[in-house]
C-alpha positions, -999 to 999 in steps of 0.1 A, spaced: 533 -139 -211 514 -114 -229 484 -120 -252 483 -109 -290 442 -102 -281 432 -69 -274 414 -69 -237 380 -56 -239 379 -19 -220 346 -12 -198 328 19 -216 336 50 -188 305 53 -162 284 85 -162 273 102 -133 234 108 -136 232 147 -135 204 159 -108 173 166 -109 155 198 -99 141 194 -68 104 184 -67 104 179 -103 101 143 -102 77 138 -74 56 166 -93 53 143 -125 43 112 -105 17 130 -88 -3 142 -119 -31 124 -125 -39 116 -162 -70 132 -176 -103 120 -177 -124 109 -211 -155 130 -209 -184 114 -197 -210 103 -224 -240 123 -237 -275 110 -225 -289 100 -266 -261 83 -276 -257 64 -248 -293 56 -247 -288 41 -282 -260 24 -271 -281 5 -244 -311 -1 -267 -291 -17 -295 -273 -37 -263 -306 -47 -246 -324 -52 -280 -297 -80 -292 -298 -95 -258 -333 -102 -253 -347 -109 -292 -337 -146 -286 -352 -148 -251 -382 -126 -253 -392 -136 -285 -411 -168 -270 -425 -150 -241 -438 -120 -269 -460 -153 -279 -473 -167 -249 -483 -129 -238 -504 -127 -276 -520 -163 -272 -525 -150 -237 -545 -118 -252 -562 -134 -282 -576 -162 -259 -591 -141 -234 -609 -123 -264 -625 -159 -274 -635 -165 -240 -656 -128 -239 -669 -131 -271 -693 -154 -255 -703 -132 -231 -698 -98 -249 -719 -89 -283 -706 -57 -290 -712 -22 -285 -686 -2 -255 -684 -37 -237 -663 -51 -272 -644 -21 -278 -635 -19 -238 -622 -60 -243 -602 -53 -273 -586 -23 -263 -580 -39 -228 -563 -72 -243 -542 -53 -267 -528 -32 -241 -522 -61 -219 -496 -76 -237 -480 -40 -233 -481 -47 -197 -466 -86 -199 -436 -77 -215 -428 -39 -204 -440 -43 -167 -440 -80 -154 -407 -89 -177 -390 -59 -170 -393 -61 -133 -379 -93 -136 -352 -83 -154 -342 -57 -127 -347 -75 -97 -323 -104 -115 -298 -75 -121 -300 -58 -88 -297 -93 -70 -271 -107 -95 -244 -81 -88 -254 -70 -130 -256 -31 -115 -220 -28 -110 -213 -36 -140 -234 -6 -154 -224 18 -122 -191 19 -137 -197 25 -171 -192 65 -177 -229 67 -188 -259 83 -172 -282 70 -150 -314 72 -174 -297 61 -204 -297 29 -191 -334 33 -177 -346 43 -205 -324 22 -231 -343 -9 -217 -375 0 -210 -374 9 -249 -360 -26 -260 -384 -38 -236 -413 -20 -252 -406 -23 -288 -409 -62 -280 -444 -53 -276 -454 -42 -308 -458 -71 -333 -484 -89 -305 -501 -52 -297 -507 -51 -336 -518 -84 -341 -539 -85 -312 -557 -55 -322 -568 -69 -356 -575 -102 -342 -599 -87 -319 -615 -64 -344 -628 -88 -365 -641 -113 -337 -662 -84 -328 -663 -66 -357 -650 -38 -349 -638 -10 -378 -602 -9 -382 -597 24 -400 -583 39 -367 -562 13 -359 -532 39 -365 -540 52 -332 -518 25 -315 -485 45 -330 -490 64 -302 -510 38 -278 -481 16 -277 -453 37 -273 -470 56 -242 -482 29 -227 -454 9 -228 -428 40 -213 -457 39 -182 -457 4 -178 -422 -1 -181 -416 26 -161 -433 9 -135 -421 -27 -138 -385 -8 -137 -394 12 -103 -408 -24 -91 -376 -44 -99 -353 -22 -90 -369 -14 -51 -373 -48 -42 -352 -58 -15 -353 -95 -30 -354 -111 -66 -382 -133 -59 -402 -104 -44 -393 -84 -82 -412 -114 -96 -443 -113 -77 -448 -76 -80 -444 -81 -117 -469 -109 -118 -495 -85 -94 -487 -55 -117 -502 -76 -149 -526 -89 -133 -538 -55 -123 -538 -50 -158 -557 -80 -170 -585 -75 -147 -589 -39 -146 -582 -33 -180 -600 -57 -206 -628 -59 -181 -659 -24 -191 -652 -1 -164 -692 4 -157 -691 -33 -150 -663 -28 -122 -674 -16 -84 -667 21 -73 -635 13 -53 -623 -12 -81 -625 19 -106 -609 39 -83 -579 14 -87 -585 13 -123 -576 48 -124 -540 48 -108 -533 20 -132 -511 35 -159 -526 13 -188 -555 26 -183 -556 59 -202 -537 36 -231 -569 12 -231 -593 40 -227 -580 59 -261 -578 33 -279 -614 23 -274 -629 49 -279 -605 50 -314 -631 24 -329 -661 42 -326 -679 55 -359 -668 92 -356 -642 93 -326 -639 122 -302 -605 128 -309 -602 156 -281 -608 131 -255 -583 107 -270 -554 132 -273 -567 135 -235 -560 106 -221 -529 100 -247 -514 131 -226 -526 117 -190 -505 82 -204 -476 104 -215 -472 125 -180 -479 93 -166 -447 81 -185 -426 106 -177 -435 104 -141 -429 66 -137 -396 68 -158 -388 99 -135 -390 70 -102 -370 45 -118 -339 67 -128 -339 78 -88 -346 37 -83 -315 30 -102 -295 55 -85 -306 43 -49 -303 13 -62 -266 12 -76 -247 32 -47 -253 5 -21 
């Protein structure tokens, strides 16, 4: 019997033409290109805005226990100190410390948490270099520091009475002191072979500074001073009090504003190689 419907015909099969030798292999073998790595500033920027919306929610209550911190030890040596080098030496020496609580004892936690939390990798992999991210939070961590450095200052210059016509002098106080410090409390976190041992350098490392820094240096023994010295605040503290005498020497402050700034360089210098060590193992 034959059907009225028309059978369906398979569509004629094509023979795949060959390739060129090698050809194929050749194609699979070529690796894609690259993105070019990032430039240093803007990826500096792009760690600061990072750390800086990270932390202004979880610093911001530590930023005031470090100024009640300062402002209190002023009340307690305004009984023992009149005035004179003694009261400039206190104020100069609390402002700077709340410098040191956030950019060296916080920031060495911070690192230590990282390093121990595996938070390392995650940056080793980005395609950004090694002091951006350095430097990106030690300048989050700093800039943290200025509201209480301000407010501190004024706070203490009119317990002690004190002029405050220099007070502009801490535009470059804090941002100096602060790359030292946090230069430091980077180095610190990030060569710790444990977290908890990160802390406790971070805690010594401030209270280094309280002690050898609000406290006159011609009250301090010889060896103390000698400690005093390798300190990196110190040249901070030292410029700014000699900022609020009547007729400032303003050769010795752009002195020891210099000594702060190599000091800076230096101990951001040791936590870049910190970080590298650091993130390769």
């Amino acid at each position: 019997m034959t059907s009225i419907i028309p059978a369906r015909t398979a569509p004629p099969r094509v023979r795949p033409q060959p390739r060129p030798a090698g050809s194929g292999s050749a194609a699979r073998t070529v690796p894609a290109p690259l993105a070019p790595r990032a430039r240093l500033l803007p990826s500096l920027a792009a760690v600061y805005r990072a750390q800086l919306s990270r932390a202004r929610v979880a610093r911001i209550p530590l930023l005031f226990v470090a100024t009640f911190q300062s402002v209190g030890i002023m009340v307690l040596m305004r009984g023992v100190v009149d005035g004179g080098a003694e009261a400039r030496a206190v104020v100069a020496g609390s402002s700077v410390l709340v410098v040191a609580f956030v950019a060296l004892n916080l920031l060495a936690q911070y690192f230590g948490q990282l390093r121990a939390g595996g938070g390392l990798d995650h940056y080793a992999t980005l395609p950004v270099p090694p002091a951006a991210v350095v430097l990106g939070a030690a300048a989050a961590y700093a800039s943290f520091t200025v509201p209480g450095t301000v407010f501190t200052a004024i706070t203490g210059s009119v317990l002690f009475q004190l002029p405050m016509t220099h007070l502009w002098v801490l535009v470059a106080v804090i941002p100096l002191s602060g790359a030292a410090l946090a230069g430091l409390g980077a180095a610190l976190g990030l060569l710790a072979p444990r977290q908890e041992l990160a802390t406790l350098l971070g805690q010594l490392g401030m209270s280094a500074a309280l002690l050898l820094g609000v406290l006159p240096a011609d009250r301090l023994p010889e060896p103390v001073g000698w400690a005093r010295d390798l300190l990196p605040s110190t040249y901070g503290v030292e410029a700014l009090a000699r900022s609020f005498d009547a007729s400032p020497d303003w050769g010795m402050i752009g002195f020891f504003l210099a000594i702060c700034a190599a000091v800076g360089v230096l101990s951001l210098a040791v936590a870049t190689w910190a970080y590298r060590r650091a993130a390769v193992r």
